[in-house]
N, CA, C and O of each residue as an XYZ file, in Angstrom:
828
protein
N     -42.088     -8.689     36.892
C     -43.071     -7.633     36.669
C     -42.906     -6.922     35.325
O     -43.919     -6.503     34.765
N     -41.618     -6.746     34.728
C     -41.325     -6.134     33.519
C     -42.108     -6.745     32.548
O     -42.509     -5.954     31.695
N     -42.517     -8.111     32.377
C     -43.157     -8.751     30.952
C     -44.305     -9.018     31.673
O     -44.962     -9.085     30.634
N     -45.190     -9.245     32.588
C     -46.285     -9.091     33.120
C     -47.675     -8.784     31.637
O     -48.605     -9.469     31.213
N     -47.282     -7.815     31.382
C     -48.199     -7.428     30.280
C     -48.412     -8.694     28.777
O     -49.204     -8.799     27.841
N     -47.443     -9.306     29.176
C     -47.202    -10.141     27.496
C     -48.033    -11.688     28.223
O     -48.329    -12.661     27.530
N     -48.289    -11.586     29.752
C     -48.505    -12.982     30.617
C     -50.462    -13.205     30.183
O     -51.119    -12.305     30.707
N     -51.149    -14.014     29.528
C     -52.267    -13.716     28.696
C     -53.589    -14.591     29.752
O     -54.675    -15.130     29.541
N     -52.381    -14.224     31.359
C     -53.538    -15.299     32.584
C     -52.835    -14.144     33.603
O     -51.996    -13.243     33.602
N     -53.990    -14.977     34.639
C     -53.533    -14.139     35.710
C     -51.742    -14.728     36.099
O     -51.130    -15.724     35.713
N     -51.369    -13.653     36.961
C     -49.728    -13.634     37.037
C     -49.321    -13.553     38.673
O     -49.962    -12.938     39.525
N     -48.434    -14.116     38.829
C     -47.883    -14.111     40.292
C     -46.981    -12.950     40.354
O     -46.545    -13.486     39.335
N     -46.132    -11.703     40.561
C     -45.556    -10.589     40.375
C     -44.609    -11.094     41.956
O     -44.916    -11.339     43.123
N     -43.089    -11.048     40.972
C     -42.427    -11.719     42.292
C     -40.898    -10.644     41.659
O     -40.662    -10.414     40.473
N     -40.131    -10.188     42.775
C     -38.741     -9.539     42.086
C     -37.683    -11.128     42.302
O     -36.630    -11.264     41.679
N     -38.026    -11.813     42.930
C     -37.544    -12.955     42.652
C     -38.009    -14.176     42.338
O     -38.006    -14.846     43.371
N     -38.454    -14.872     41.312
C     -38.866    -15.635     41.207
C     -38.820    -16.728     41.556
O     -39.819    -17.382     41.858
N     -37.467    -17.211     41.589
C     -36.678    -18.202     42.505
C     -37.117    -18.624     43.725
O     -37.329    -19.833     43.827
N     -37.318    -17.894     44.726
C     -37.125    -17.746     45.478
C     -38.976    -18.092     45.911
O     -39.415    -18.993     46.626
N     -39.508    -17.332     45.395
C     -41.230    -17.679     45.159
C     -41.357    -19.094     44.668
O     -42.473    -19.592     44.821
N     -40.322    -19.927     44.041
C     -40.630    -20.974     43.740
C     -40.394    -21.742     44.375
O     -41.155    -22.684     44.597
N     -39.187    -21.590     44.915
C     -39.004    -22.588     46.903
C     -39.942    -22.467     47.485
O     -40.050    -23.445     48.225
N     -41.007    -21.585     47.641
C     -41.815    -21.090     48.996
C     -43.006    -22.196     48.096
O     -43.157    -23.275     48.668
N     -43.642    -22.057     47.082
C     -44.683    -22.922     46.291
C     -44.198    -24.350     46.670
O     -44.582    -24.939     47.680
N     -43.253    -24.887     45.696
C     -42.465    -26.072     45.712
C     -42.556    -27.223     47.252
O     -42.418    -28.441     47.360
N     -42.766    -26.443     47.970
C     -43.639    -27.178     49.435
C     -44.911    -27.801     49.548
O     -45.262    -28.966     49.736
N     -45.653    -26.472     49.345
C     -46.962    -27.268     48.345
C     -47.494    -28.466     48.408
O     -48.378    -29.077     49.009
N     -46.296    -28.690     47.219
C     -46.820    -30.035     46.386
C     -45.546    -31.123     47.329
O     -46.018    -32.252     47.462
N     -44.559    -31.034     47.765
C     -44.347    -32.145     47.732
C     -44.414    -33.317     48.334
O     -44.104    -33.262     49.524
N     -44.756    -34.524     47.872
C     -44.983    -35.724     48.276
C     -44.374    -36.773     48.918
O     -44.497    -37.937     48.537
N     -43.580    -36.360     50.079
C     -42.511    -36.913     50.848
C     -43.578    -36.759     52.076
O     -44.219    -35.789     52.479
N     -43.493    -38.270     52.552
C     -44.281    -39.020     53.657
C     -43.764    -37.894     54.914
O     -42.686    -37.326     55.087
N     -44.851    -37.868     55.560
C     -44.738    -37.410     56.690
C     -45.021    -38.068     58.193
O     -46.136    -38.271     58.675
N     -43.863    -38.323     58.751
C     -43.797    -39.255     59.708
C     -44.852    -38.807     60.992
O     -44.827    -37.618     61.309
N     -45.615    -39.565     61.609
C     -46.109    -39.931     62.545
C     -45.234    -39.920     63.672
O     -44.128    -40.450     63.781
N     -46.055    -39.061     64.718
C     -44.798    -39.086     66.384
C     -44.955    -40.260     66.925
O     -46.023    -40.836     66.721
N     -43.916    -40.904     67.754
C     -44.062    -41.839     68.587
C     -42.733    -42.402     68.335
O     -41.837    -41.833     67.712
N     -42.665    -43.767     68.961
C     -41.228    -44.686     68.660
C     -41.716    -46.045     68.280
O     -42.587    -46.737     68.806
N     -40.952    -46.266     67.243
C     -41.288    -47.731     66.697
C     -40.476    -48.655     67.411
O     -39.309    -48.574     67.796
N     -41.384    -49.602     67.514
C     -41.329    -50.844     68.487
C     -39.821    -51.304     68.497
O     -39.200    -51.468     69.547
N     -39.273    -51.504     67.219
C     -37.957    -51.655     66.592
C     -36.995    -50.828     66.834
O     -35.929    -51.052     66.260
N     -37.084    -49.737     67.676
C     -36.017    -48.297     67.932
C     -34.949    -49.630     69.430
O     -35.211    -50.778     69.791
N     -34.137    -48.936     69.723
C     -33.444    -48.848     70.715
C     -33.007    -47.458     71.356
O     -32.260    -46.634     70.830
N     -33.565    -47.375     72.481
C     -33.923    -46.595     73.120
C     -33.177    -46.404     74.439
O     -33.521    -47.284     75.227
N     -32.311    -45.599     74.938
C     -31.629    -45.944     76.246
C     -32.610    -45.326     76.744
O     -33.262    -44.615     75.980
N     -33.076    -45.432     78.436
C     -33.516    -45.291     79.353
C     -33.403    -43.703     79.983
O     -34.104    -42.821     80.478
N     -32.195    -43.964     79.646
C     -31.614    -42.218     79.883
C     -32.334    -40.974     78.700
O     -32.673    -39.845     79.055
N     -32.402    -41.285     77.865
C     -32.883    -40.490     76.512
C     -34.202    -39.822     77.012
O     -35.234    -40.332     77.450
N     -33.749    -38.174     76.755
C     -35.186    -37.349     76.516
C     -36.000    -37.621     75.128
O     -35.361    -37.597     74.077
N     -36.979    -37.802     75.117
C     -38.183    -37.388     73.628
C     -39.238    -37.154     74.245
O     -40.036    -37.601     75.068
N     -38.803    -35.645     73.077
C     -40.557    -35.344     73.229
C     -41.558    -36.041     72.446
O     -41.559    -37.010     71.686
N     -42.767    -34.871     73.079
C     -44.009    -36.717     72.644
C     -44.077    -36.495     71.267
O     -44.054    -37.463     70.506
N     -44.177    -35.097     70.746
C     -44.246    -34.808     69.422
C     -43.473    -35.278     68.024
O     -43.955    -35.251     66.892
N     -42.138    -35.719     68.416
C     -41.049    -36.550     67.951
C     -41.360    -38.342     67.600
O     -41.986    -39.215     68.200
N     -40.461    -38.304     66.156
C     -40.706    -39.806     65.523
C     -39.603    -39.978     65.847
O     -38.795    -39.061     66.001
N     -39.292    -41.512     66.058
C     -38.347    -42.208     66.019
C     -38.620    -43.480     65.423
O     -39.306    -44.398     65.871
N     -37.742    -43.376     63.938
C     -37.927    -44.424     62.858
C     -37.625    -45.668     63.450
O     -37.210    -45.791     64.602
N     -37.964    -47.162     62.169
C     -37.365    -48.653     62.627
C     -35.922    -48.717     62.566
O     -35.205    -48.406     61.615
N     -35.565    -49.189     63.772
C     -34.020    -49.899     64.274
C     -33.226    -48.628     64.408
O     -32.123    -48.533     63.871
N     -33.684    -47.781     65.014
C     -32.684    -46.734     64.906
C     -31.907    -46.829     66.493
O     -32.464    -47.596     67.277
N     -31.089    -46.348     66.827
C     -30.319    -46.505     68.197
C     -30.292    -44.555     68.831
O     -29.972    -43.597     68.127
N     -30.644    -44.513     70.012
C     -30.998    -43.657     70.677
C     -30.148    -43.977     72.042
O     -30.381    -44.795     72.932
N     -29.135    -43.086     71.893
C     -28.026    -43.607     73.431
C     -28.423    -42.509     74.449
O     -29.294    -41.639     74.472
N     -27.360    -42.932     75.343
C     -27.606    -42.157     76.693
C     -27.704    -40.786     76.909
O     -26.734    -40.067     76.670
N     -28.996    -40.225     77.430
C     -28.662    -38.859     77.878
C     -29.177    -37.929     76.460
O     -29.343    -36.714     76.348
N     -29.359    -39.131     75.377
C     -29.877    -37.989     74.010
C     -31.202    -37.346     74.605
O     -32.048    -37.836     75.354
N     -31.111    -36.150     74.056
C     -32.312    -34.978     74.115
C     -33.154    -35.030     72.520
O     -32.329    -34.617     71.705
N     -33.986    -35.253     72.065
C     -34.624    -35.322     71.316
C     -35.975    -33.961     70.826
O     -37.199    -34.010     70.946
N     -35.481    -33.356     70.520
C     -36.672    -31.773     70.596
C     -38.110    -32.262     69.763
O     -38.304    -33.270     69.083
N     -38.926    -31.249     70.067
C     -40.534    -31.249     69.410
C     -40.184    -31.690     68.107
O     -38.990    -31.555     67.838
N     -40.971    -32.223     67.152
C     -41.243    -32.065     65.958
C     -39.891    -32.886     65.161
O     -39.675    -32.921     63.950
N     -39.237    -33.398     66.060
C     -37.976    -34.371     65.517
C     -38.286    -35.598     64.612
O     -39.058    -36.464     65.024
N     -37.678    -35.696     63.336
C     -37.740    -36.728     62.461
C     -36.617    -37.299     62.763
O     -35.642    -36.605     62.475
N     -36.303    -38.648     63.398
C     -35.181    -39.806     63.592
C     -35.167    -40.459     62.002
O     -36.269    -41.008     62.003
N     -34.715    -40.666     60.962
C     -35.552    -41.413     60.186
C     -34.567    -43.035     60.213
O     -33.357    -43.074     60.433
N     -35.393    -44.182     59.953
C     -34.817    -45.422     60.180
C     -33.733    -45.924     60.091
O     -33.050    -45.496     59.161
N     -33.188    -46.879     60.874
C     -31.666    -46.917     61.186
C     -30.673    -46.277     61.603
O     -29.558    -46.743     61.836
N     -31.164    -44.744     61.763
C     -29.993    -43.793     62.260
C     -29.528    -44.090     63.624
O     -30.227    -44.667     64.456
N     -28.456    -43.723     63.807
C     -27.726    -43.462     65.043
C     -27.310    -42.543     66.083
O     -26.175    -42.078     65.983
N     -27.918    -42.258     66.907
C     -28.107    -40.933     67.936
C     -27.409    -41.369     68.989
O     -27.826    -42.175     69.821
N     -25.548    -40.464     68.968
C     -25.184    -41.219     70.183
C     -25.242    -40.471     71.558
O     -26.128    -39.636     71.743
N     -24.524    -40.690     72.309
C     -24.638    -40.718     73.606
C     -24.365    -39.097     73.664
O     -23.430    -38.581     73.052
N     -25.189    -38.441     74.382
C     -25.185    -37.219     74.682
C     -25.831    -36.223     73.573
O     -25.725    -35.109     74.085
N     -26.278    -36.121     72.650
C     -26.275    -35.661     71.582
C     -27.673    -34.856     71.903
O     -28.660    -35.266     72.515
N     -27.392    -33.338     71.178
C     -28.957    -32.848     71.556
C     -29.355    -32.774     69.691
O     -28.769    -32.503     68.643
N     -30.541    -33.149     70.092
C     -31.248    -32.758     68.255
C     -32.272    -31.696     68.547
O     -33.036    -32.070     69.436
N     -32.564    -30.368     68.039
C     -33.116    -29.150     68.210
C     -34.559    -29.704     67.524
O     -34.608    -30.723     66.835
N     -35.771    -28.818     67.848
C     -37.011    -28.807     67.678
C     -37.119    -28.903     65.977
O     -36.472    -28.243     65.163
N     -37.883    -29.673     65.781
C     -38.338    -29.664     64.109
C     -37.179    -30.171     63.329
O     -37.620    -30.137     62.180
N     -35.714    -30.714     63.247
C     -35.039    -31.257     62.747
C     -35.545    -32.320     62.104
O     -36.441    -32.966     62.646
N     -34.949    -32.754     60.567
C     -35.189    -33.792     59.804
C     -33.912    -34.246     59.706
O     -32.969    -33.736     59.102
N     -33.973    -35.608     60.580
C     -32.891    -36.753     60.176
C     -32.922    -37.545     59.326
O     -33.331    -38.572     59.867
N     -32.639    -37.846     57.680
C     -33.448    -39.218     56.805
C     -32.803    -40.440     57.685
O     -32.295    -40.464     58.807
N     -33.063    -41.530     56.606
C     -32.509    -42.363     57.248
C     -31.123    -42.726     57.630
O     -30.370    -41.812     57.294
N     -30.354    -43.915     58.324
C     -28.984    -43.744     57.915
C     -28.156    -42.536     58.203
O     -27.005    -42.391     57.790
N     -28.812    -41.677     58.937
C     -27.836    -40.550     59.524
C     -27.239    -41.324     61.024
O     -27.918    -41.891     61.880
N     -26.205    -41.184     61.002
C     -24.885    -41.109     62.715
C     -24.647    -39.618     62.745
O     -24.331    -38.687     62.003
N     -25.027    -39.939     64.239
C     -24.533    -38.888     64.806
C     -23.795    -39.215     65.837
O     -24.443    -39.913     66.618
N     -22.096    -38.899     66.379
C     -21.344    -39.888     67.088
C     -21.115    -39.217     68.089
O     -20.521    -38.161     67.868
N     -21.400    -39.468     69.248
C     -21.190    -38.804     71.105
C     -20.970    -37.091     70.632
O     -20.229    -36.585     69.789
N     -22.162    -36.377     71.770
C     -22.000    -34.930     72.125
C     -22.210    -34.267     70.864
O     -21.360    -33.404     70.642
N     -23.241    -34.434     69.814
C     -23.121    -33.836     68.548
C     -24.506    -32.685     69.076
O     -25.456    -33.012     69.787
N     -24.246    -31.306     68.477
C     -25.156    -30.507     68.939
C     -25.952    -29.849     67.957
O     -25.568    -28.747     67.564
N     -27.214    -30.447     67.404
C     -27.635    -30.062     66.145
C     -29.182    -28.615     66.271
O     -30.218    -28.523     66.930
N     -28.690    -28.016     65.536
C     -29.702    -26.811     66.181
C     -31.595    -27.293     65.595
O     -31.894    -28.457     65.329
N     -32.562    -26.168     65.513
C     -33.657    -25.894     65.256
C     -33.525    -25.970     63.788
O     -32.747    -25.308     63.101
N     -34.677    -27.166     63.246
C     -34.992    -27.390     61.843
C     -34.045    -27.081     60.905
O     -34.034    -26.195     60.051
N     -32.973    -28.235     61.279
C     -32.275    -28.734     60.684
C     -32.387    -30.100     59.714
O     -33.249    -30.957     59.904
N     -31.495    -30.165     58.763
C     -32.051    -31.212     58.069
C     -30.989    -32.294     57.421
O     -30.233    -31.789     56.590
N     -30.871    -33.238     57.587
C     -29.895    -34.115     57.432
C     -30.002    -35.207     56.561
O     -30.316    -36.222     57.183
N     -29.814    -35.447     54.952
C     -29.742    -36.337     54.414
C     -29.262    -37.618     54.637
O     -28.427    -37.560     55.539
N     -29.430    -38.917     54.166
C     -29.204    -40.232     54.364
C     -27.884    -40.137     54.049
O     -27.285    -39.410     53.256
N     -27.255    -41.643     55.373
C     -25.643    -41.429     55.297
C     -24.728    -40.321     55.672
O     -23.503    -40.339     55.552
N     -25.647    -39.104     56.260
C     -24.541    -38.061     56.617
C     -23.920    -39.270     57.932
O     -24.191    -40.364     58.427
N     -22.706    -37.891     58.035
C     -22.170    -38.680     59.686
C     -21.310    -37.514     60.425
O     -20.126    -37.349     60.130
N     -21.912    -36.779     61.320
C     -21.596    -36.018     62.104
C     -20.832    -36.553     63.459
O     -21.301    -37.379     64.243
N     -19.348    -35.800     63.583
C     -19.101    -36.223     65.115
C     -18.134    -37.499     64.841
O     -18.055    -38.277     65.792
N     -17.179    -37.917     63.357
C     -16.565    -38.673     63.223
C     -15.006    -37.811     63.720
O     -14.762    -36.605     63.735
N     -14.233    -38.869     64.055
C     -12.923    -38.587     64.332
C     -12.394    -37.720     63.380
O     -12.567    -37.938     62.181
N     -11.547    -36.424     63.927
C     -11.000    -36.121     62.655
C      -9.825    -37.085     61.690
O     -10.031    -38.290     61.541
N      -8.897    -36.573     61.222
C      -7.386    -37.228     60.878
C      -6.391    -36.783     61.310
O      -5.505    -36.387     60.553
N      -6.256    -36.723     62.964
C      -4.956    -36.397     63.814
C      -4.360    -37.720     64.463
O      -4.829    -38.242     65.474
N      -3.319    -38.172     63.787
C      -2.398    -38.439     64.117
C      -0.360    -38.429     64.419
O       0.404    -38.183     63.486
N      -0.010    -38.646     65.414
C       1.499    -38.331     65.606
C       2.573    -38.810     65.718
O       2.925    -39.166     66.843
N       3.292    -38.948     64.801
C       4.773    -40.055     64.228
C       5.821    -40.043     65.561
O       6.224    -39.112     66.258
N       6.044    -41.303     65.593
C       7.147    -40.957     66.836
C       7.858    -42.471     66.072
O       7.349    -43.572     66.283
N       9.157    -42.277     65.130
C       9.719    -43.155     64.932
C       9.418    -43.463     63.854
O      10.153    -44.329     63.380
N       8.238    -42.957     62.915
C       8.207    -43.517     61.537
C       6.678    -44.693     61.488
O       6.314    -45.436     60.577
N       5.950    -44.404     63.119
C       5.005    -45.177     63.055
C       3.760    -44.165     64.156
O       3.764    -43.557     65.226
N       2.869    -44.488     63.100
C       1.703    -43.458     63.728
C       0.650    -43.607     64.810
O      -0.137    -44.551     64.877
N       0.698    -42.771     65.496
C      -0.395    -43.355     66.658
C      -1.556    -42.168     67.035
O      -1.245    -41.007     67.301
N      -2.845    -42.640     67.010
C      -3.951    -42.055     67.017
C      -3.771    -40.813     68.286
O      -3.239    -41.017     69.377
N      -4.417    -39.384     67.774
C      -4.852    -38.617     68.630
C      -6.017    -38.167     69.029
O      -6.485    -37.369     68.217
N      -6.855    -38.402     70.198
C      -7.922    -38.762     70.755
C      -8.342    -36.820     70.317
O      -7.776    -35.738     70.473
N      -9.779    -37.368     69.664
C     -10.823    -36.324     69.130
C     -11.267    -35.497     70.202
O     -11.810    -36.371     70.878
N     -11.434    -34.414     70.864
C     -11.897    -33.830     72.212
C     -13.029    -33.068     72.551
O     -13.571    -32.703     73.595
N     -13.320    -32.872     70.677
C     -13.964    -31.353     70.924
C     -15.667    -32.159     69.899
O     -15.702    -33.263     69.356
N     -16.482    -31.421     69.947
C     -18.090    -31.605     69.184
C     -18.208    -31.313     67.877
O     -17.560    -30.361     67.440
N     -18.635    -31.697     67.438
C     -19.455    -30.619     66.340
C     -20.138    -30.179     66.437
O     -20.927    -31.035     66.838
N     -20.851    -28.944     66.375
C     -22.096    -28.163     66.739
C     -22.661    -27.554     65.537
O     -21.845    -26.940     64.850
N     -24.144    -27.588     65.032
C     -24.978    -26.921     64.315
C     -25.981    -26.070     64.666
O     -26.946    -26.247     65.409
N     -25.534    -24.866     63.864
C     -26.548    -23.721     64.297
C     -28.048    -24.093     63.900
O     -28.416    -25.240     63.646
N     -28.743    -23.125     63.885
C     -29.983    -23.286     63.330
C     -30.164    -23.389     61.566
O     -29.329    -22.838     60.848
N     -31.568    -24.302     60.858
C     -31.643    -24.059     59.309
C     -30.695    -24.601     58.640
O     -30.712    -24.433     57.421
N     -29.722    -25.314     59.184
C     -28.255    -25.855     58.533
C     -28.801    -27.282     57.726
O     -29.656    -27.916     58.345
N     -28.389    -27.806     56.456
C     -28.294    -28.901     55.586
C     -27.538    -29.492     55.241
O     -26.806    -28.877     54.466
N     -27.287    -30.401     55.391
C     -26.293    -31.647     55.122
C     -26.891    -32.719     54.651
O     -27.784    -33.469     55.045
N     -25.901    -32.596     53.298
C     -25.965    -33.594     52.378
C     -25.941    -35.050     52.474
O     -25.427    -35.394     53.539
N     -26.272    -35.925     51.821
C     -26.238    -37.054     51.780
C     -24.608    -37.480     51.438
O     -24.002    -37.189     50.407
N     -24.107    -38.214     52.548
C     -22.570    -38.820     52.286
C     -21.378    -38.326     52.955
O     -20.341    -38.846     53.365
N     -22.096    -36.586     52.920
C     -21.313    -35.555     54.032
C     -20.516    -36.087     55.495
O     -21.025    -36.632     56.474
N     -19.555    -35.836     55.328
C     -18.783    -36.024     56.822
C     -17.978    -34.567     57.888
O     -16.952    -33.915     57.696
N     -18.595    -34.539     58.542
C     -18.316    -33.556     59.391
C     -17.779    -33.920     60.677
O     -18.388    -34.488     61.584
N     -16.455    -33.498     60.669
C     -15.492    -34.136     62.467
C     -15.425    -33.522     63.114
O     -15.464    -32.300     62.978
N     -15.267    -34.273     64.298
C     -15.598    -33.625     65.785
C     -13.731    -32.457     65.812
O     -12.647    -32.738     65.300
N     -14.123    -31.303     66.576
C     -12.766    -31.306     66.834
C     -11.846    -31.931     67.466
O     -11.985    -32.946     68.149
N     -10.935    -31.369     67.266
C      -9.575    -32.156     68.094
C      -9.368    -31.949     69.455
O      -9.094    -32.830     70.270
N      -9.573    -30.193     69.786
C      -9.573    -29.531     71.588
C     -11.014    -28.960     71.103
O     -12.070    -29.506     71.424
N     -10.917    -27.535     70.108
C     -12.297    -26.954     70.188
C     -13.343    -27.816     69.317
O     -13.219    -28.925     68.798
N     -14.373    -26.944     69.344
C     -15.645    -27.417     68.601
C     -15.698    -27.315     67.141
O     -15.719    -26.181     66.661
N     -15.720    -28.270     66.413
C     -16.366    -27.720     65.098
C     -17.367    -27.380     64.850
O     -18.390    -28.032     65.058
N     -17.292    -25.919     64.183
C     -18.966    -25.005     64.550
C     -19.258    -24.824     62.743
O     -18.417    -24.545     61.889
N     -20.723    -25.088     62.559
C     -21.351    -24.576     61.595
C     -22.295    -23.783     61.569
O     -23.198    -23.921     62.394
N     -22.311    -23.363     61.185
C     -23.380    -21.725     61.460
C     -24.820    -21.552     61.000
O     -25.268    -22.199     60.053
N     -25.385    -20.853     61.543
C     -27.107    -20.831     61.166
C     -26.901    -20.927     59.718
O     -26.020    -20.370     59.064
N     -28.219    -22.033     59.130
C     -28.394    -21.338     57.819
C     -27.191    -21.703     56.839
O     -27.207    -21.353     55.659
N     -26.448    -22.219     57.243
C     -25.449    -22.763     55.993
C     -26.214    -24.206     55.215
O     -27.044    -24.984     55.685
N     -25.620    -24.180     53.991
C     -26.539    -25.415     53.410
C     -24.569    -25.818     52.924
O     -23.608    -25.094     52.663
N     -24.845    -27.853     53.043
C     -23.882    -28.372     52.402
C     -24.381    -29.738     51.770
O     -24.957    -30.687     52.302
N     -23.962    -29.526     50.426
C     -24.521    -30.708     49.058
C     -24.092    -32.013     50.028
O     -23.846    -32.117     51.230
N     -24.123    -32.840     49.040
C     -23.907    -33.880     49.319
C     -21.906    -34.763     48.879
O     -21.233    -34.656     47.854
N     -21.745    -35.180     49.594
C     -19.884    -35.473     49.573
C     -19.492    -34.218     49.772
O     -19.286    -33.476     48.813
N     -19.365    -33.889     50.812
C     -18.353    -32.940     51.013
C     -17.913    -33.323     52.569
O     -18.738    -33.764     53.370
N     -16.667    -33.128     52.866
C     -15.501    -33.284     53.628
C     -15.397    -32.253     54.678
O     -14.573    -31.460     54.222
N     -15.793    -31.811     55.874
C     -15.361    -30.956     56.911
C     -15.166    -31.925     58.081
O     -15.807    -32.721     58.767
N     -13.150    -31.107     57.842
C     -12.231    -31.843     58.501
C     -12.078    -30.859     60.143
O     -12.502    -29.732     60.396
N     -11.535    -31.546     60.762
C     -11.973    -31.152     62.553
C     -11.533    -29.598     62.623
O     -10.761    -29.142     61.779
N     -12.050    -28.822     63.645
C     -11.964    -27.606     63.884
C     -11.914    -26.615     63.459
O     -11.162    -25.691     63.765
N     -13.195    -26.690     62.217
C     -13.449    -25.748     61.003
C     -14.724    -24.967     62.097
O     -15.225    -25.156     63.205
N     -14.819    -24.023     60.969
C     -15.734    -22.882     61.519
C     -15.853    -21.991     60.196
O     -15.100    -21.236     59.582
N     -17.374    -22.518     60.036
C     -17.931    -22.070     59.220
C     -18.666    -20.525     59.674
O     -18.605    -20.252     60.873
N     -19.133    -19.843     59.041
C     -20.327    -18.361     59.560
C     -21.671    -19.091     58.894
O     -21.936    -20.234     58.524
N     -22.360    -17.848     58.941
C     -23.634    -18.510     58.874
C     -24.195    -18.153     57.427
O     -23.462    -17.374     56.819
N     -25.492    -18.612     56.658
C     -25.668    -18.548     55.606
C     -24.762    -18.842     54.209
O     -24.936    -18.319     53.108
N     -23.473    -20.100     54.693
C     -22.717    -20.075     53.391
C     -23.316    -21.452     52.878
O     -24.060    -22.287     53.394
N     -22.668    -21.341     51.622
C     -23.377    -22.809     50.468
C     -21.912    -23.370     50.104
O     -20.953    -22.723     49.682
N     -22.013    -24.996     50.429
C     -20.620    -25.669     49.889
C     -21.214    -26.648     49.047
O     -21.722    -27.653     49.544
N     -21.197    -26.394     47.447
C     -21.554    -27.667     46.665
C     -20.453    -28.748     46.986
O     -19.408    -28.746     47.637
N     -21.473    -30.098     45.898
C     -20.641    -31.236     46.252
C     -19.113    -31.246     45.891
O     -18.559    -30.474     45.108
N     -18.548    -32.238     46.589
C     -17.084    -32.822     46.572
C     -16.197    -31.271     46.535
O     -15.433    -30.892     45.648
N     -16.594    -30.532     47.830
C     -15.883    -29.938     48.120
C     -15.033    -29.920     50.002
O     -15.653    -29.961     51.065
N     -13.685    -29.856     49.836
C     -13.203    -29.995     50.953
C     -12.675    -29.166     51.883
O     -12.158    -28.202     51.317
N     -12.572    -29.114     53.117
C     -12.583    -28.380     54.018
C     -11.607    -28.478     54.784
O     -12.047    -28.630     55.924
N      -9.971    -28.470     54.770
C      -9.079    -29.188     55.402
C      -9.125    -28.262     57.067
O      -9.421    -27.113     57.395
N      -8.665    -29.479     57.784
C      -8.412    -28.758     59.586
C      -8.293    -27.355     60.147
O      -7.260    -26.688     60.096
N      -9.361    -26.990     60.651
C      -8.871    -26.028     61.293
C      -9.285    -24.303     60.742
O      -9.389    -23.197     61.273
N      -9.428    -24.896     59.375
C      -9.861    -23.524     58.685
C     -11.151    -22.525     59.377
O     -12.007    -23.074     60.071
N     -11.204    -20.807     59.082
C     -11.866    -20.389     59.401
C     -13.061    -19.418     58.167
O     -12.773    -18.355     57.618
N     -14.058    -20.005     58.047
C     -14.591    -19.315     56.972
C     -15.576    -18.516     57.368
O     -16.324    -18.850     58.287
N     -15.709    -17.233     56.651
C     -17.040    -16.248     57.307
C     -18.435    -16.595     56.749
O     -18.822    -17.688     56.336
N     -18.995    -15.622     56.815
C     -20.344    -15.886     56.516
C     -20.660    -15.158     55.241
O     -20.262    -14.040     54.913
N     -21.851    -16.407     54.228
C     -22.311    -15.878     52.973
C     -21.502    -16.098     52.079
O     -21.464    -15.333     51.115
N     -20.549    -17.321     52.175
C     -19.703    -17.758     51.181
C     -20.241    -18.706     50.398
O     -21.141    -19.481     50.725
N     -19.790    -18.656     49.550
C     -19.830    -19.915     48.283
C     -19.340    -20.535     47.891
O     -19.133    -20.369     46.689
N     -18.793    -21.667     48.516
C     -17.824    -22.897     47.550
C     -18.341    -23.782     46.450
O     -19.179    -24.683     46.470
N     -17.550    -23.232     45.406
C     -18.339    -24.930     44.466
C     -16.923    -25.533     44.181
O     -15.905    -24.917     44.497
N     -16.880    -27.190     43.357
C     -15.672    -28.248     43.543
C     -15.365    -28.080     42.020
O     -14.440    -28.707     41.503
């Protein structure tokens, strides 16, 4: 609004401009918008909720007991495993796993290659030779949450790994089992998250 006067057209008057430019930036953009239904090519367990409003891309796998909400983008090849709820209006691209009991909230959005719900890295030496400790706990996503393309996020070990409404995470970044994020924080890329940590809300990591 301060240089307004020097603007020699009409003017948009914003205290953030930024921010007015995310809200425009929708607009225009030209990213296909999937059609509801299931392609012939899905695998589909029997057990699986979808709603009717929900796509489910080619060759994607849909296991037992998945819940599938309104307005759900599967996008092709992904992996929806067994138990897993996906919240209303979520965008999966393609190439997203999601691995047993993953709990993803309301319009959420998930770049290609994420993988939610992988084992963490617990294992326990007895003798100088290591033997696997069985993963126990979910990962869970609040609402508005983003995940990057490449991103790996592990299940916990006993509790849940929780991410919080509204957090956004770039692409390569590392959250290792039984983290707990708050809500509204930003983790740019190739940043890591070792076991267990507890972070609040409205943080900012960059790598």
């Amino acid at each position: 609004p301060s240089v307004a006067d020097q603007c020699p057209v009409n003017a948009l008057l914003l205290d953030n401009p930024y921010f007015g430019y995310s809200t425009l930036s929708h607009w225009f953009d030209p990213a296909p918008v999937a059609a509801p239904g299931i392609h012939s090519s899905a695998v589909v367990a029997s057990s699986a909720w979808i709603a009717d409003t929900a796509s489910i891309g080619p060759q994607a796998v849909i296991e037992d007991n998945v819940v599938i909400g309104e307005g759900v983008v599967v996008g092709a090849g992904s992996i929806i495993g067994a138990r897993c709820h996906v919240g209303d209006y979520s965008l999966l691209r393609p190439r997203v796993t999601l691995a047993h009991d993953v709990v993803v909230g309301k319009r959420c959005h998930i770049l290609s290659g994420a993988v939610l719900g992988s084992d963490g890295f617990g294992f326990a030496n007895e003798k100088g030779a290591w033997h696997r400790i069985a993963q126990l706990g979910r990962v869970v996503l609040g609402d508005d949450v983003e995940i990057g393309a490449n991103t790996t996020v592990d299940r916990g070990a006993l509790d849940d790994t929780r991410i919080g409404n509204g957090v956004k995470i770039d692409n390569l970044v590392q959250i290792a089992h039984n983290v707990s994020i708050g809500d509204h924080c930003a983790l740019a890329a190739m940043v890591g998250i070792a076991g267990s940590t507890r972070i609040g809300s409205h943080c900012v990591f960059r790598s």
